[in-house]
C-alpha positions in Angstrom: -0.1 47.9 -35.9 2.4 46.8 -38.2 5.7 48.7 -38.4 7.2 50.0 -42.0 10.2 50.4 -42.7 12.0 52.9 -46.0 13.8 50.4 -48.2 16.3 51.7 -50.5 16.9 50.0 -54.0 19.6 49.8 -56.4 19.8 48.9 -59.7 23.3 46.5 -60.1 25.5 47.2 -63.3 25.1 43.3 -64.0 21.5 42.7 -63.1 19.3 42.6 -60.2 18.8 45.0 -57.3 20.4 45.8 -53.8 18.1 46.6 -50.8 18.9 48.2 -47.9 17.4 49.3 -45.4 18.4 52.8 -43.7 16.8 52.1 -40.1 18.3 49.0 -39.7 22.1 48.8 -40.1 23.4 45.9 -41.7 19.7 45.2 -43.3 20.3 44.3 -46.8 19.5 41.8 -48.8 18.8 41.3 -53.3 16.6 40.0 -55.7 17.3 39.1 -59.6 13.9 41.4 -60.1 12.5 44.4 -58.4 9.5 42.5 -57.2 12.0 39.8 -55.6 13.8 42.3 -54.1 11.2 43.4 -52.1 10.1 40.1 -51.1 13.5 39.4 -50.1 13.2 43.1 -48.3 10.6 41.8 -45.8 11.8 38.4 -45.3 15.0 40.0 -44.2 13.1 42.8 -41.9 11.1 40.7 -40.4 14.3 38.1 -39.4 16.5 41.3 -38.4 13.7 42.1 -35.9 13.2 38.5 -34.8 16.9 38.6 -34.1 16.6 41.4 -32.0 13.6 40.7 -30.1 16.0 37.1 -29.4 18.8 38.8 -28.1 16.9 41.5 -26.2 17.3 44.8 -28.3 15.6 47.7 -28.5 13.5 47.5 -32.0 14.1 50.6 -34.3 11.2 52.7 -35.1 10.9 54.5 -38.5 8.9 57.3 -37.5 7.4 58.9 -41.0 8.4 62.7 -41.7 6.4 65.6 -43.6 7.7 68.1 -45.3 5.9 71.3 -46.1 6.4 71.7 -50.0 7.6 75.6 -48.8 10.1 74.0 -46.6 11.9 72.7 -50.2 
């Protein structure tokens, strides 16, 4: 099973987006387009996990949430 992960992006004023990723502090990365951006998103998970596994972390897991449309 793979793991997923909620990416956050953000337009910039002068172009481009920010990423960053909530569950992984310090995860961010950019791309000039949106579909860059994401590419750059999972390069970047996958090498903040890598670096974890290396130095013998504990690996955050996103764990998905519903919400009852009620509940709003």
């Amino acid at each position: 099973m793979q793991a997923r992960y909620l990416i956050d992006l953000e337009k910039n004023e002068d172009g481009g987006y920010t990423v960053t990723v909530p569950a992984l502090p310090g995860c961010v990365t950019e791309g000039s387009t949106w579909d860059e951006a994401i590419a750059n998103a999972q390069e970047a998970i996958v090498g903040y996990i890598e670096a974890l596994k290396d130095l013998g972390k504990p690996i955050p897991v996103e764990i998905p949430v519903e919400i009852e449309p009620a509940a709003l």
